[in-house]
PyMOL CGO cylinders between C-alpha atoms (Angstrom):
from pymol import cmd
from pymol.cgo import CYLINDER

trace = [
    CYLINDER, -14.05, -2.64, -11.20, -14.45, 1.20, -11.29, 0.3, 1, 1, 1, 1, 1, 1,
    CYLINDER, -14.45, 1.20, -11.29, -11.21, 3.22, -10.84, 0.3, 1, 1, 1, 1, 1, 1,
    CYLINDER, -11.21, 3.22, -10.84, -11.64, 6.92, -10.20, 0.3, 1, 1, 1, 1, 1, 1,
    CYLINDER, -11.64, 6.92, -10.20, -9.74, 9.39, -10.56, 0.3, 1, 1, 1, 1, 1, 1,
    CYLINDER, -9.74, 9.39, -10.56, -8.81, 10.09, -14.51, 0.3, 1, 1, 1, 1, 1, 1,
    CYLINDER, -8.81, 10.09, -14.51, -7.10, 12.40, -15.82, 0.3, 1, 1, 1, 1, 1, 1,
    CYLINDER, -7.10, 12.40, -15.82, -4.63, 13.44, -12.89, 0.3, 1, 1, 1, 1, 1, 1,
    CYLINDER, -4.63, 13.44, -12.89, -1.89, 15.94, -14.45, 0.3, 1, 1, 1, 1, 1, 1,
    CYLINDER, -1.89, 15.94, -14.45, 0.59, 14.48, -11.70, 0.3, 1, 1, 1, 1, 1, 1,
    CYLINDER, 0.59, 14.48, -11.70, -0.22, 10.71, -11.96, 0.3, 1, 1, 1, 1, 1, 1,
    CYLINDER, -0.22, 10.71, -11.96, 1.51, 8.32, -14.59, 0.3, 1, 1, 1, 1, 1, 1,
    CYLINDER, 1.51, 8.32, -14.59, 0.41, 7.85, -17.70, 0.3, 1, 1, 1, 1, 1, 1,
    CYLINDER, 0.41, 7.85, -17.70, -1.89, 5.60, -17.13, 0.3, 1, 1, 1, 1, 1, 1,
    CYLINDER, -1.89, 5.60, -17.13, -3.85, 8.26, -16.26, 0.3, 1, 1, 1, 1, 1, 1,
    CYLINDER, -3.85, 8.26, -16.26, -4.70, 7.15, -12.51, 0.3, 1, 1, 1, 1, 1, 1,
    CYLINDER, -4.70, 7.15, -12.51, -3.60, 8.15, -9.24, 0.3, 1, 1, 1, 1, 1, 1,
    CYLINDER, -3.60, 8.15, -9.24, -0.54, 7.65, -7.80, 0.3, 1, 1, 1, 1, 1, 1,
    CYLINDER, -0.54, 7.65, -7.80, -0.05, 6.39, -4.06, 0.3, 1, 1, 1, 1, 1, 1,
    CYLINDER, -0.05, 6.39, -4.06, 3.11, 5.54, -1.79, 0.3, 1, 1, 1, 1, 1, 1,
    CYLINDER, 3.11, 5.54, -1.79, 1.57, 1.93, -0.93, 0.3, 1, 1, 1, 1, 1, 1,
    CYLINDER, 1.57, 1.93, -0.93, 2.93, -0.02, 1.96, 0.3, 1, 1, 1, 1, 1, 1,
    CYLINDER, 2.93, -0.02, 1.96, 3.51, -3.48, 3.10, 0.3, 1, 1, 1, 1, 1, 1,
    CYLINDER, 3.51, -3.48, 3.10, 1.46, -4.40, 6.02, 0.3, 1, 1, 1, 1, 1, 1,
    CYLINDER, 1.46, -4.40, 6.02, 4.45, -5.66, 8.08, 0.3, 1, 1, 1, 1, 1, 1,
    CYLINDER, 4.45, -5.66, 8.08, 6.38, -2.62, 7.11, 0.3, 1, 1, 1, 1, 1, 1,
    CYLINDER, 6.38, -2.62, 7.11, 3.51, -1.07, 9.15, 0.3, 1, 1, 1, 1, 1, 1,
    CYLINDER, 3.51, -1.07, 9.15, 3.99, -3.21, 11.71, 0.3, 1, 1, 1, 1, 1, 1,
    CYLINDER, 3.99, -3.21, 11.71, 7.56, -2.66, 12.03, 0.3, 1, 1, 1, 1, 1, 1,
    CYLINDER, 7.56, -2.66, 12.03, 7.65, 0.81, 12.00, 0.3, 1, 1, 1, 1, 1, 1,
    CYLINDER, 7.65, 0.81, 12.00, 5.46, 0.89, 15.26, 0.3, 1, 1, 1, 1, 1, 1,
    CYLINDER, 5.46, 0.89, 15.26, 7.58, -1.47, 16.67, 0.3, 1, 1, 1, 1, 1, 1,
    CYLINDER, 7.58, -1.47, 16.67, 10.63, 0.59, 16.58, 0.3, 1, 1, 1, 1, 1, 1,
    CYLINDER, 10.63, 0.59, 16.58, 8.37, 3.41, 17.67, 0.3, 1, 1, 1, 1, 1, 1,
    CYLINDER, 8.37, 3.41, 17.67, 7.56, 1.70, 21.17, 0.3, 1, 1, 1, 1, 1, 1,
    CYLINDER, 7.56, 1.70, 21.17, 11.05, 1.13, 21.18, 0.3, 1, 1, 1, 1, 1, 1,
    CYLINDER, 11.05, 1.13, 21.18, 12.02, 4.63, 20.73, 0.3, 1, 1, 1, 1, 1, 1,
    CYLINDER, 12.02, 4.63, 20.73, 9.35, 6.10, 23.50, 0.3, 1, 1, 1, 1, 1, 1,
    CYLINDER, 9.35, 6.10, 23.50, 10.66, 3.14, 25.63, 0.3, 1, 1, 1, 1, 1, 1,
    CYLINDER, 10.66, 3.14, 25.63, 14.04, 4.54, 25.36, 0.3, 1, 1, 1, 1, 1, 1,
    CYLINDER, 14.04, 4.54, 25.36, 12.43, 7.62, 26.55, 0.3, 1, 1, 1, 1, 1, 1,
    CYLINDER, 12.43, 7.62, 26.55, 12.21, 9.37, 22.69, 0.3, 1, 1, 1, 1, 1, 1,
    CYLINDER, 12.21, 9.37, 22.69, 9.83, 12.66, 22.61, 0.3, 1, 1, 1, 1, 1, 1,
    CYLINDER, 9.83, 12.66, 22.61, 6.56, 11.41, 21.18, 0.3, 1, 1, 1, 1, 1, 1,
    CYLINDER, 6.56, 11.41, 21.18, 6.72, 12.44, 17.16, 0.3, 1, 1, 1, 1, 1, 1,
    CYLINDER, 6.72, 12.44, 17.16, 4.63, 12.17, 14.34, 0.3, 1, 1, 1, 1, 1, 1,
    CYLINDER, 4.63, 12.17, 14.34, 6.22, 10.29, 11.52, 0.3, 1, 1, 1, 1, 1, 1,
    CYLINDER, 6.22, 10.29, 11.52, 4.84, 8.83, 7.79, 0.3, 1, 1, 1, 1, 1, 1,
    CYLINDER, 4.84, 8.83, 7.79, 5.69, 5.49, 6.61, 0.3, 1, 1, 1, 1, 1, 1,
    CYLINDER, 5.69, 5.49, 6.61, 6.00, 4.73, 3.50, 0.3, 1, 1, 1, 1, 1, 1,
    CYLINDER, 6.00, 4.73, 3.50, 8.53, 4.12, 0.88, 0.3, 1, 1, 1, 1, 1, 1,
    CYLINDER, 8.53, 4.12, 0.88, 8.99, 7.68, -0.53, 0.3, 1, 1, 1, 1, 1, 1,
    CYLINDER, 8.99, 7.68, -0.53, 7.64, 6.57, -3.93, 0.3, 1, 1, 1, 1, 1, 1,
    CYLINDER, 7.64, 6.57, -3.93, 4.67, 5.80, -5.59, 0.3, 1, 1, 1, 1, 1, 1,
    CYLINDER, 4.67, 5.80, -5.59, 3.04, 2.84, -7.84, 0.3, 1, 1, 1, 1, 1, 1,
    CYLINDER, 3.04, 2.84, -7.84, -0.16, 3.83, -9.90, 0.3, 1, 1, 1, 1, 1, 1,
    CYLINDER, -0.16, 3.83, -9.90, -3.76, 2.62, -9.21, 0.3, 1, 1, 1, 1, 1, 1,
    CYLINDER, -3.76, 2.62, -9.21, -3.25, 0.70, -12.45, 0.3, 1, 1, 1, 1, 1, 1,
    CYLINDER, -3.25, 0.70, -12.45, -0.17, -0.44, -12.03, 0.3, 1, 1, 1, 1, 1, 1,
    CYLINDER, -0.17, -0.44, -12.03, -1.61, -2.34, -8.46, 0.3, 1, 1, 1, 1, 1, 1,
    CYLINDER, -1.61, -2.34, -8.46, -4.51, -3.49, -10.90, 0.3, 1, 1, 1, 1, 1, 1,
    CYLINDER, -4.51, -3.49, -10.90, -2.72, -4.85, -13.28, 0.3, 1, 1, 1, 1, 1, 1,
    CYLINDER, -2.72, -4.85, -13.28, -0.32, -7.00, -10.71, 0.3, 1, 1, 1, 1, 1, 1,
    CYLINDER, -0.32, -7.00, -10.71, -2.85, -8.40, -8.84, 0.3, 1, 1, 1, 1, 1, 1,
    CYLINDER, -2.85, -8.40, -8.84, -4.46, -9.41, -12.50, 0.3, 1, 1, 1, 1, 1, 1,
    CYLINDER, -4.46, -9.41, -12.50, -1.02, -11.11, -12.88, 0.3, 1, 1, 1, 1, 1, 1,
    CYLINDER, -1.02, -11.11, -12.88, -1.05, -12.39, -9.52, 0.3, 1, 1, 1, 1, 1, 1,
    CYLINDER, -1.05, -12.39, -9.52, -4.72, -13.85, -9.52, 0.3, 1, 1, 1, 1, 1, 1,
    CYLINDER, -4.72, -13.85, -9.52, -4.08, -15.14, -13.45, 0.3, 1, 1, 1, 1, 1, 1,
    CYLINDER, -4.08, -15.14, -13.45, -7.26, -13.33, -14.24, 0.3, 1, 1, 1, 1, 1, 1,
    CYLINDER, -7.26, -13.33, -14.24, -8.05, -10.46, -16.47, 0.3, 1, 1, 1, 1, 1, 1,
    CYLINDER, -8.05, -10.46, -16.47, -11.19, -8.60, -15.31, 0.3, 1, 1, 1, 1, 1, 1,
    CYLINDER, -11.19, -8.60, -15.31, -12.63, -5.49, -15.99, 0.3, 1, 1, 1, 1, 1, 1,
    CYLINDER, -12.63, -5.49, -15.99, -11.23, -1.89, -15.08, 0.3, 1, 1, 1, 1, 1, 1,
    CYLINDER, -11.23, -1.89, -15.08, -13.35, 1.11, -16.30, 0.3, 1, 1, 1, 1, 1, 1,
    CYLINDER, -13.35, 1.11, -16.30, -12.07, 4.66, -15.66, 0.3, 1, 1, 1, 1, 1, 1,
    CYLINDER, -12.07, 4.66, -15.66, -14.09, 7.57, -14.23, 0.3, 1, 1, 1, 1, 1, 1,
    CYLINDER, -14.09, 7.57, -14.23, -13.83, 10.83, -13.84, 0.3, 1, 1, 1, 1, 1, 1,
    CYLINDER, -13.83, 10.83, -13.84, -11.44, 12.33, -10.64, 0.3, 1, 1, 1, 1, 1, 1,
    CYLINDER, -11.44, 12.33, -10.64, -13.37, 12.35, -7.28, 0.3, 1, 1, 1, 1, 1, 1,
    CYLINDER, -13.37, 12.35, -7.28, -13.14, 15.82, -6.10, 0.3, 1, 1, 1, 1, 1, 1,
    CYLINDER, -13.14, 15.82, -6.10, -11.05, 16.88, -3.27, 0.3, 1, 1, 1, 1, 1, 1,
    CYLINDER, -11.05, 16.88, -3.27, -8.19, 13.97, -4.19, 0.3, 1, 1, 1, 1, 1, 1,
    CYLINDER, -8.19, 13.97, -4.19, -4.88, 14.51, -5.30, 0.3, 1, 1, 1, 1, 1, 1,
    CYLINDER, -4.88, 14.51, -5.30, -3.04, 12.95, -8.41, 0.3, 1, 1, 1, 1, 1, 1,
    CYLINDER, -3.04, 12.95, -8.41, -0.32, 11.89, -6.50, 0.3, 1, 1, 1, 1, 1, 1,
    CYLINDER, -0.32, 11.89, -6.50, 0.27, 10.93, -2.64, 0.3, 1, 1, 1, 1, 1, 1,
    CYLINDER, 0.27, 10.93, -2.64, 3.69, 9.92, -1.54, 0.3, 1, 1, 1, 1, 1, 1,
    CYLINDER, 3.69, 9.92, -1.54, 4.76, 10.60, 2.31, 0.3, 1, 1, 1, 1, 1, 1,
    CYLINDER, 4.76, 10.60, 2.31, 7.50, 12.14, 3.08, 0.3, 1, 1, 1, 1, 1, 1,
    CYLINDER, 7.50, 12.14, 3.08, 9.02, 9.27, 5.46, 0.3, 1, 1, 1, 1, 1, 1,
    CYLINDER, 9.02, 9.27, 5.46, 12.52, 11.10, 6.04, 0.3, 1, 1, 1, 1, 1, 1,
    CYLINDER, 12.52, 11.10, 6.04, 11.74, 11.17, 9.86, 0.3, 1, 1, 1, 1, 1, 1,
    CYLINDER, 11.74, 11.17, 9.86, 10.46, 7.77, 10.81, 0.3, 1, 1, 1, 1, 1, 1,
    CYLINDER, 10.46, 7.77, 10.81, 13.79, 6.49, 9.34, 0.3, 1, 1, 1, 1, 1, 1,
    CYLINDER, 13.79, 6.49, 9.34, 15.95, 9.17, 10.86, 0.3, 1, 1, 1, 1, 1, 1,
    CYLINDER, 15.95, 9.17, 10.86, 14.47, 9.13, 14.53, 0.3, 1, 1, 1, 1, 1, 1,
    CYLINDER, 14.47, 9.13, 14.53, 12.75, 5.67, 14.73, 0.3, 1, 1, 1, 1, 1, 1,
    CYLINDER, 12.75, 5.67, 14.73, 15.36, 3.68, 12.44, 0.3, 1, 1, 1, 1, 1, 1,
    CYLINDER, 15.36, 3.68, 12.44, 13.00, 2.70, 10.84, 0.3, 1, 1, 1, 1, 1, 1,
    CYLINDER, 13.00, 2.70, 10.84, 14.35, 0.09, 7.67, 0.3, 1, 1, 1, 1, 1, 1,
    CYLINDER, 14.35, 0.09, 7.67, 11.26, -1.37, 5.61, 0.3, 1, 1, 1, 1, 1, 1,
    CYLINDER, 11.26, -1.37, 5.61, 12.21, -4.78, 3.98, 0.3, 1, 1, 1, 1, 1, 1,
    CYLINDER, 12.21, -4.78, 3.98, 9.31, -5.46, 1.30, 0.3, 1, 1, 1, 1, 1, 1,
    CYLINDER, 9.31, -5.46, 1.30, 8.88, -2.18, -0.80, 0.3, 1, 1, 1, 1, 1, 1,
    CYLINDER, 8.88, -2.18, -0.80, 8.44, -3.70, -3.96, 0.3, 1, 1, 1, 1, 1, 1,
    CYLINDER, 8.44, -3.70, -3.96, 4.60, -3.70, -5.49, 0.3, 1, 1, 1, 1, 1, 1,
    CYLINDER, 4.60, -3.70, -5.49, 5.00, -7.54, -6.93, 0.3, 1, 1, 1, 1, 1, 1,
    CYLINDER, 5.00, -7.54, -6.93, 5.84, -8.56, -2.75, 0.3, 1, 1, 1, 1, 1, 1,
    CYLINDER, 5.84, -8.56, -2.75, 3.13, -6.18, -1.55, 0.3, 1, 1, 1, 1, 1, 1,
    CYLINDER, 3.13, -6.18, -1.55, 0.51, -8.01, -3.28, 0.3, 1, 1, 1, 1, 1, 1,
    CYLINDER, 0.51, -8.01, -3.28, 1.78, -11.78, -3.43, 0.3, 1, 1, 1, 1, 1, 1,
    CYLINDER, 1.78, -11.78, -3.43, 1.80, -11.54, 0.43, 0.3, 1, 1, 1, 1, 1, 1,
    CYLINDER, 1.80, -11.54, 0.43, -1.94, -9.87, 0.24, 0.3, 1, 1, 1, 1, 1, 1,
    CYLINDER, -1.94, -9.87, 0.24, -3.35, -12.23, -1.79, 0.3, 1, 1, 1, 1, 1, 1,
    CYLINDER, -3.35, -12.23, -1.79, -1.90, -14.97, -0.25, 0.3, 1, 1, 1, 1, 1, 1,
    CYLINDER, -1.90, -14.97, -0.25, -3.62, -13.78, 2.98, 0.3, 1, 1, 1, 1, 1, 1,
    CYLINDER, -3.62, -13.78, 2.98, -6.95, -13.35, 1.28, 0.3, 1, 1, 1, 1, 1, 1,
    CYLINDER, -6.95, -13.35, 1.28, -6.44, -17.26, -0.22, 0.3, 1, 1, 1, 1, 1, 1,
    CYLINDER, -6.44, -17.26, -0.22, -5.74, -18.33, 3.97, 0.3, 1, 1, 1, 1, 1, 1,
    CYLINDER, -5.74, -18.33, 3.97, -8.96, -16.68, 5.24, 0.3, 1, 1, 1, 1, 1, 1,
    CYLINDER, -8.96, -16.68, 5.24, -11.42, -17.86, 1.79, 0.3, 1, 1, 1, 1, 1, 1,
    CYLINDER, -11.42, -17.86, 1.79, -9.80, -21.35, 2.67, 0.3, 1, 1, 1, 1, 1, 1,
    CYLINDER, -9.80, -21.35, 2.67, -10.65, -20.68, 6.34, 0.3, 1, 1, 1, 1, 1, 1,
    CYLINDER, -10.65, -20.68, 6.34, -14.13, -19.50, 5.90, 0.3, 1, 1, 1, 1, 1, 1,
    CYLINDER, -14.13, -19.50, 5.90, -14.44, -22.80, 3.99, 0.3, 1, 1, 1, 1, 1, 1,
    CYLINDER, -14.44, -22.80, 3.99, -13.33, -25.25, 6.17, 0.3, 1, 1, 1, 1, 1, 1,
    CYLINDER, -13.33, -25.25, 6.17, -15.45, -23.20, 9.15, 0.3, 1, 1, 1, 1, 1, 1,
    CYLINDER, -15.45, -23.20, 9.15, -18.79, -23.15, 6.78, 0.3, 1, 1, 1, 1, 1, 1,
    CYLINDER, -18.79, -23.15, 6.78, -18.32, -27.01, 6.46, 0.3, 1, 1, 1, 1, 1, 1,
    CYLINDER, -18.32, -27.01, 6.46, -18.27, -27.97, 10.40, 0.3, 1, 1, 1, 1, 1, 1,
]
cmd.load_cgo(trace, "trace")
């Protein structure tokens, strides 16, 4: 696997980029409680969701490693231009105006649930290649 985006001064020190990753049904529940709020008759808004913190390209690699119970190969390369060293959303407003409460913002969740979704469809596309 190629990871790039070494050295960023305002990454960790793994040296890779840092981004304010999300649980997919956080996602979901934040627009939820948007339709909610514009059903209640709420100005439309532009709001970030996310959990106001950040977890390392690395650090995702190496728990979905632990995860999978395989150690494959990372190799780091040089920053793409144009990206930043460190991407976390300020998410202030979708909590303040949507009520917006996310319930799975820790990394070791975010990707058990993941790759427990990739296992369902590579057992799915199985079972559908055999008929």
């Amino acid at each position: 696997m190629n990871v790039f985006g070494e050295p960023h001064l305002s990454a960790r020190a793994d040296g890779t980029c840092v981004r304010d990753y999300i649980h997919v049904s956080d996602l979901v529940q934040a627009h939820l409680d948007a339709l909610r709020y514009l059903r209640k008759g709420g100005a439309s808004v532009t709001a970030n969701c996310g959990y106001g913190r950040g977890y390392s390209v690395r650090e995702v690699i190496d728990t979905v490693q632990a995860g999978l119970g395989v150690d494959f190969r990372v190799d780091l390369g040089p920053q793409r231009a144009g990206r930043s060293g460190a991407d976390r959303r300020l998410v202030r407003r979708a909590r303040a105006v949507l009520g917006w409460k996310p319930a799975r913002d820790d990394l070791p969740t975010i990707v058990r649930h993941a790759l427990g979704w990739e296992r369902k469809l590579m057992l799915r596309q199985s079972v559908i290649s055999m008929c």
